[in-house]
C-alpha positions as CSV (number, residue, x, y, z in Angstrom):
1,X,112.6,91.5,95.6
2,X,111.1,89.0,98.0
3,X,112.2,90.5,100.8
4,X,109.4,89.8,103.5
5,X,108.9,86.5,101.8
6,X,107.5,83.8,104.4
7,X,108.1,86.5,107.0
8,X,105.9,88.4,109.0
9,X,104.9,91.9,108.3
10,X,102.4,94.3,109.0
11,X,100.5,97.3,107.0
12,X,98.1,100.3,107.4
13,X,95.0,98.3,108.0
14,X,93.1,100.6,105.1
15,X,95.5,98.9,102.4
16,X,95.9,94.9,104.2
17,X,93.8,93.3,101.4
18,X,95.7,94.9,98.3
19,X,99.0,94.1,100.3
20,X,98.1,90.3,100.9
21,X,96.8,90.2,96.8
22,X,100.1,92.0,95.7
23,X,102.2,90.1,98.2
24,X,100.9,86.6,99.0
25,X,104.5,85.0,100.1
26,X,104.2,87.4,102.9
27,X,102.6,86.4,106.5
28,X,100.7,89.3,107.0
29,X,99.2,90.6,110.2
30,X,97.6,93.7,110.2
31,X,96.7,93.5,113.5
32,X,99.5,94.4,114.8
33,X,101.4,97.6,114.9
34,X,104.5,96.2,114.6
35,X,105.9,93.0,113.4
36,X,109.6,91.8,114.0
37,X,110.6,88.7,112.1
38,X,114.4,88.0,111.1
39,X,115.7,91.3,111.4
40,X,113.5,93.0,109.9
41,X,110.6,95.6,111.6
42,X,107.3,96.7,109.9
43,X,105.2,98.9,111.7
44,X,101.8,99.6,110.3
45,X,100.1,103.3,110.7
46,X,102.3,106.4,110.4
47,X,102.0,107.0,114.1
48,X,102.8,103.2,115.0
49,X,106.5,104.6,114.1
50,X,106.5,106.2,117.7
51,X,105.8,102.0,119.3
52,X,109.1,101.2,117.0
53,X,110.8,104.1,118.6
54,X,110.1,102.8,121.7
55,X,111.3,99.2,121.1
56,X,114.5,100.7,120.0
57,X,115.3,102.9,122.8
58,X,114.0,99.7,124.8
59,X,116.5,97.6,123.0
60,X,119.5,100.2,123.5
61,X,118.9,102.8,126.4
62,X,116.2,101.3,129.8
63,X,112.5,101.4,130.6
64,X,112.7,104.4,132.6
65,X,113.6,106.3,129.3
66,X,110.7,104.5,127.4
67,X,108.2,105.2,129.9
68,X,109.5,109.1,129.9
69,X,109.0,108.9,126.4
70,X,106.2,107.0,125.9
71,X,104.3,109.9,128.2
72,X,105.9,112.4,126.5
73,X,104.4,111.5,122.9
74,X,101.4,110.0,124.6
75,X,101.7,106.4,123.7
76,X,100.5,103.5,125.7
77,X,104.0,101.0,124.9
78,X,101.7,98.1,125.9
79,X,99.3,98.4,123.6
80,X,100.5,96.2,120.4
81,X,97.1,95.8,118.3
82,X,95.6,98.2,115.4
83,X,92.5,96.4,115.8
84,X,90.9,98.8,118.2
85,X,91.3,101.7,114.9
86,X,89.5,99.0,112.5
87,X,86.0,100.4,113.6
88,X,86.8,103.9,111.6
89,X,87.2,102.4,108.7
90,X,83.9,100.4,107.9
């Protein structure tokens, strides 16, 4: 469809190179956990589902609630790269 044409997106880093040969319009950065370009949110891992969670309730509700929930799930809201996980996968 086209949709994340000449946006930015983000992936699992274990599938970034067939996404960028399957997708090359896209401006990937598998990097990072999340990606917010134009409306439209990507997160990468299954689990960075809990950092888009967090930007939502940021977005809608306070910080106090995101840091309640951020310790709840045990997530560090700061931390916005994937990078650090690349090492298990060599």
């Amino acid at each position: 469809m086209g949709l994340l044409d000449g946006k930015k997106a983000t992936t699992n880093l274990q599938f970034a190179r067939l996404f960028k040969q399957t997708y090359p319009d896209v401006r990937l950065k598998p990097e990072q956990m999340m990606t917010k370009d134009d409306g439209i949110i990507c997160t990468g891992a299954a689990t960075a589902i809990y950092n888009l969670i967090l930007h939502i309730i940021d977005k809608f509700d306070s910080k106090k609630l995101v840091s309640a929930c951020a310790k709840t799930f045990l997530i560090d809201p700061a931390r916005k790269s994937q990078v650090p996980y690349l090492v298990s996968l060599i």
